[in-house]
Steps between C-alpha positions, in 0.01 A plus 500: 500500500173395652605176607793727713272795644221190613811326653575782660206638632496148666804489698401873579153339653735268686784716653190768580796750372311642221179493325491553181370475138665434084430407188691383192305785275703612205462902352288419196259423821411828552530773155269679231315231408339435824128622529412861614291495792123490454363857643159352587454501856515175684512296845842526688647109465777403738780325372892354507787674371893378422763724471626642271210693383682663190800372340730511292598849646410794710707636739443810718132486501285767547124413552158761514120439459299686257209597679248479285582230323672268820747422234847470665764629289903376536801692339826336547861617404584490124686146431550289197313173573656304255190435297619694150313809577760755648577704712130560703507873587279440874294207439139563623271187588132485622322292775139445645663334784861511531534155412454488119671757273489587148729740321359850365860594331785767636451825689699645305464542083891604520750585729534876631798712344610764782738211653777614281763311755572147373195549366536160267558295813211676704155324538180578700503328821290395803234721492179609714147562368243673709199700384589875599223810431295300273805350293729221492830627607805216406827603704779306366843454556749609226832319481816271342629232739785664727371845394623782690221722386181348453217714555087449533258571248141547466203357244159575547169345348132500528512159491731227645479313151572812345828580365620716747648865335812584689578839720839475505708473831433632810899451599841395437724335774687778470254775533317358818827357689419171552735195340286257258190688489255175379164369655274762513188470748226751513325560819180705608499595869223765570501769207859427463668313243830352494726322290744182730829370319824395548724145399854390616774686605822539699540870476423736794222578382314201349131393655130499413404850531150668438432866387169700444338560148286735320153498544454327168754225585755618214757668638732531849456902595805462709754242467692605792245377738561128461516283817610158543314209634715170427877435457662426134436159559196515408309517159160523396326622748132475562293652792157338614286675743288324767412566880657797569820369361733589169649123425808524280567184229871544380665216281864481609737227260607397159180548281640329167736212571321266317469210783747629703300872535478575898224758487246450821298769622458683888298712673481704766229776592445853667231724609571763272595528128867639542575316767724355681356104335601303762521065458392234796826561682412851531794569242508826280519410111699878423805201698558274214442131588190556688133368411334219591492194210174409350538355158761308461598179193482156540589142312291601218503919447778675552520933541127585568441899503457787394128515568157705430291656703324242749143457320201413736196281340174513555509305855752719639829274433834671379682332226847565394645513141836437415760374274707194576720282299432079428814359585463274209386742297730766571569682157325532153654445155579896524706465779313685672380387887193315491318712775132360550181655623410385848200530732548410900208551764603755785369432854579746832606358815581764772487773289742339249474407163518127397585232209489151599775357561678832440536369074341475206236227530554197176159287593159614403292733721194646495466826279397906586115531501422798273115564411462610144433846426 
């Protein structure tokens, strides 16, 4: 595998189409019997990463900083990862710097009961964690695969290695009128909180929609007074602030094709939190095929997506976190898809976010700078 990503990287160096970074790592790389980070305080020390970050699996990131600890904390969809330990209810990992993770255990000590629809089949999916009045609130997505009523739920802990204890949902499909109610994303804007959400559909009235909460972040006072920001072509959304502008990250595709997945993420970007998000072209995203493309596969990772929150280290650069799939390492012994951590540097041109070469780098690059807390 090395010999293929360094062969790679090379004719990427030569065709000046990409530039990249990979490594041949395998999963028992990166697990519980790596060292926990010192706490001692200690001089920042620049250095290289290769993706992936985390393997063997997790997909649908979600990524926060503990304050004050500067631990970063990851929670990723519940997966079988082929190792002989189950079903993991929300993995959670831990990082000083993005780059090396560990694994705490799962989010979740066993899986909520109030799904009572094909409530065998249903798992907790593609969550967001976000540190709300003092706690750590965990939206997550409740759901089977083609599930025509999949709701979102809430956890909530003191800490993000905590097992979180669940709150039950704050709706059904059904009850707030929007098809495949998954992805949840919490966002602060002034005293207001609100929860984003939304994944494919064809019907009428599919989208990513966003609707006010509670003051404590656990409930929707009105569900009536949803409004839609993207098309049902999207999934996952994620909103990033910066500049005077709202900049939308959708992932639009097949997420778990093995090889053959399609998922790629766009953006677009408005100057107010409902709206209208429009991409480079000026396009609105409510008109399904609109957005602008910037993460995209290539000859080595196929469907990257489905991303965090952009993180900013302590020099001011944005990083993005995502999951993507080795093409020659597309499935575990589970069957399920092999969808590994990665880590990409985000720069801005013209207002604009950008990867280079608009896909997941495979050669080494130089790592986040994070000072120790």
């Amino acid at each position: 595998m090395r010999n293929r990503h360094l062969k790679y990287g090379m004719l990427l160096a030569i065709t000046a189409c990409f530039i990249g970074c990979g490594k041949g790592s395998s999963p028992d790389n990166k697990d519980e019997t790596l060292p926990e980070p010192k706490e001692e305080p200690k001089e920042e020390v620049p250095g290289n990463y290769t993706n992936p970050v985390f393997e063997p699996i997790l997909a649908d990131p979600t990524v926060t900083r503990d304050p004050s600890t500067g631990i970063f904390y990851a929670i990723g969809t519940s997966d079988d990862w082929g190792d002989g330990k189950g079903h993991r209810l929300m993995p959670v990992l831990k990082s000083t710097d993005l780059v090396n993770w560990t694994i705490v255990g799962d989010a979740f000590l066993s899986k909520p009961t109030w799904k009572a629809e094909r409530a065998a089949e249903s798992s907790l999916w593609a969550g967001d964690l976000v540190k709300v009045n003092g706690m750590y609130h965990l939206y997550y997505s409740y759901s089977a695969w083609a599930d025509a009523n999949p709701a979102i739920g809430l956890a909530t802990s003191p800490s993000p290695a905590a097992p979180f204890a669940d709150q039950g949902k704050l709706f059904f499909t059904s009850e707030i009128g929007v098809p495949n109610s998954i992805d949840p994303l919490y966002w602060e804007d002034g005293e207001k909180k609100y929860l984003f959400w939304g994944s494919y559909s064809n019907a009428s009235n599919q989208g990513t929609y966003g609707v006010e909460l509670s003051a404590d972040g656990k409930s929707v006072p009105d569900l009536s007074k949803k409004f839609k920001i993207a098309a049902g072509d999207f999934e996952a959304v994620v909103l990033h602030k910066r500049d005077g502008y709202y900049y939308f990250f959708g992932s639009r595709g097949h997420c778990c094709d093995g090889a053959a997945s399609t998922y790629h993420v766009r953006i677009a970007r408005s100057t107010t939190l409902a709206g209208p998000y429009l991409d480079k072209n000026g396009k609105d995203i409510r008109e399904r095929g609109n957005g602008t493309l910037f993460l995209q596969g290539n000859d080595v990772y196929a469907g990257p997506g489905h991303n965090a929150r952009l993180i900013a280290d302590d020099e001011g650069t944005d990083w993005f976190i995502y999951h993507a799939i080795d093409k020659e390492k597309a499935k575990v012994s589970s069957g399920a898809t092999r969808r590994v951590l990665m880590l990409d540097k985000i720069t801005w041109t013209d207002g604009w976010p950008v990867i280079e070469g608009s896909s997941p780098s495979v050669t080494e690059k130089p790592a986040p700078v994070f000072k120790k807390k």
